[in-house]
N, C-alpha and C positions, 0 to 999 in steps of 0.2 A: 580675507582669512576664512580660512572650511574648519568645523569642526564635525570629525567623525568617531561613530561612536565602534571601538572595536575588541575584540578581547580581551586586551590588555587595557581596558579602561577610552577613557576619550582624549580622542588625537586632537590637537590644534594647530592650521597651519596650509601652508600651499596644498590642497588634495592630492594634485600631480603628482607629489615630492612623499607622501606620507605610502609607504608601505608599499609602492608600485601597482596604485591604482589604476593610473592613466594606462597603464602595460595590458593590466589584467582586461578596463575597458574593452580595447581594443581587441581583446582575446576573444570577447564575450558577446561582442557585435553580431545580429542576426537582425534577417531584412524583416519590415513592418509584419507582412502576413504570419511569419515564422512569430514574432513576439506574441501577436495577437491567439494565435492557436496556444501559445507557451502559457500564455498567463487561462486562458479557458480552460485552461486540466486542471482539476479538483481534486484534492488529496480524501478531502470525506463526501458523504451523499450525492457519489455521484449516482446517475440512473442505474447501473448496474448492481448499486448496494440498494439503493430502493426499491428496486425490485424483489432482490433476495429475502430483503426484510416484511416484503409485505407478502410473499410465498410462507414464508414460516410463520410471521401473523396468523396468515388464512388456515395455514396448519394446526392451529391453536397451541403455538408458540409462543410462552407469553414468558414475562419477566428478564430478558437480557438487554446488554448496556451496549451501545456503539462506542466503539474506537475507544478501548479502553487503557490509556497513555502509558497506564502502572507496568501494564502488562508486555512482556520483549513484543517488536514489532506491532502493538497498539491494535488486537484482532480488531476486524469491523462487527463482529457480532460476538458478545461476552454471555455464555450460561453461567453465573460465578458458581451457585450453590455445586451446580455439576460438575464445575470446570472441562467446561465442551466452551473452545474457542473456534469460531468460523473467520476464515480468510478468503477474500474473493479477491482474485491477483488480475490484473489487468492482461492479457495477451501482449500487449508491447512493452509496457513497464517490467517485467517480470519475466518474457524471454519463455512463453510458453511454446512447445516444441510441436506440439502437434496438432496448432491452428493453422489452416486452411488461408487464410489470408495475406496480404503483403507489409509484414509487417520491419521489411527492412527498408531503413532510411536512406533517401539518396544523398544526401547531403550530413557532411561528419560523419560516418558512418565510422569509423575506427575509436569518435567517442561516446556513439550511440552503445554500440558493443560493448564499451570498456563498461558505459554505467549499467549496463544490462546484468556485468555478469558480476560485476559491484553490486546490483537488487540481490541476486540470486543466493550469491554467497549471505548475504544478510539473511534474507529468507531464510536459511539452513539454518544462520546462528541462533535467530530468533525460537523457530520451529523448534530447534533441540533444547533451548533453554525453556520453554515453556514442558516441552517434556520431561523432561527431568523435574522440575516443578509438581506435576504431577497432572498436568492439564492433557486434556484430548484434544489433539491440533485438526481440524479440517478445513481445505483447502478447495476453493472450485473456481474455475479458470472462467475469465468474461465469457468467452468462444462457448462453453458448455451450460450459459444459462436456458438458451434458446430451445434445445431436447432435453438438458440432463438437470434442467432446474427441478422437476418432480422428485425424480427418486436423488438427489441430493438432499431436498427438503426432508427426506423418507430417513437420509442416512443420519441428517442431526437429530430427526427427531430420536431415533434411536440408540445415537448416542446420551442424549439429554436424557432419555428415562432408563436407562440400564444404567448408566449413573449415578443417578440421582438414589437409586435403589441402594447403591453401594456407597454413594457419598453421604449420605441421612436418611 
């Protein structure tokens, strides 16, 4: 006897049989190296947030929150007092158009796409809802830390203190 735990509370009972697990398995099968690369993506601190954060450190950027949950879409880098939120989008996650790289999948590719443009379309809700809110949304794409991390760093700081002026 399996007990699972699921949104409607905790199932008991043959797995197979409970809610068309065994189906969905089956759906969801990817070979060992695919798993292995699957579970190494990191939703927070990956290198590319580390980076950004320690450019704006070096900037003498000081006092914001990571990955702030309260907030639509959870920026990776929170100014609250300013409300300047920084979004660093990954090039493959997030469907950035004008990287240089190969960032299409040969394998599933019809559901790489779907959840691509499933990120994107969130991206916009998020980014609009924080606007209206009355936050300053900026966004800098993995692909553009490598030249454009300087004056990106230039663009928050400047965001953060024209703000700050006009928020207190």
């Amino acid at each position: 006897m399996a007990a699972i735990l699921t949104s409607r509370g905790l199932a008991v009972g043959d797995e197979r049989k409970i809610y068309g697990l065994e189906k969905l398995r089956e759906t969801l099968k990817v070979s060992e190296p695919t798993a292995k690369a699957m579970r190494s993506n990191r939703a927070t601190e990956t290198k590319p947030e580390i980076k950004l954060r320690q450019a704006l450190w070096a900037a003498g950027l000081r006092g914001y929150r990571k990955n702030v949950r309260r907030l639509p879409g959870a920026p990776d880098v929170v100014f609250g007092p300013s409300k300047v939120c920084v979004f660093l989008h990954g090039c493959f996650w997030h469907g950035c158009e004008r990287c240089t790289r190969n960032l299409k999948p040969r394998k599933n590719a019809a559901y790489w796409q779907a959840k691509i443009m499933r990120n994107q379309e969130r991206d916009r809700r998020n980014e609009a809802a924080l606007e209206a809110d009355g936050w300053f949304v900026l966004t800098i794409w993995e692909c553009e830390l490598k030249e454009g991390l300087p004056a990106f760093v230039e663009r928050v700081l400047q965001a953060v203190e024209r703000r700050r002026k006009s928020h207190g």
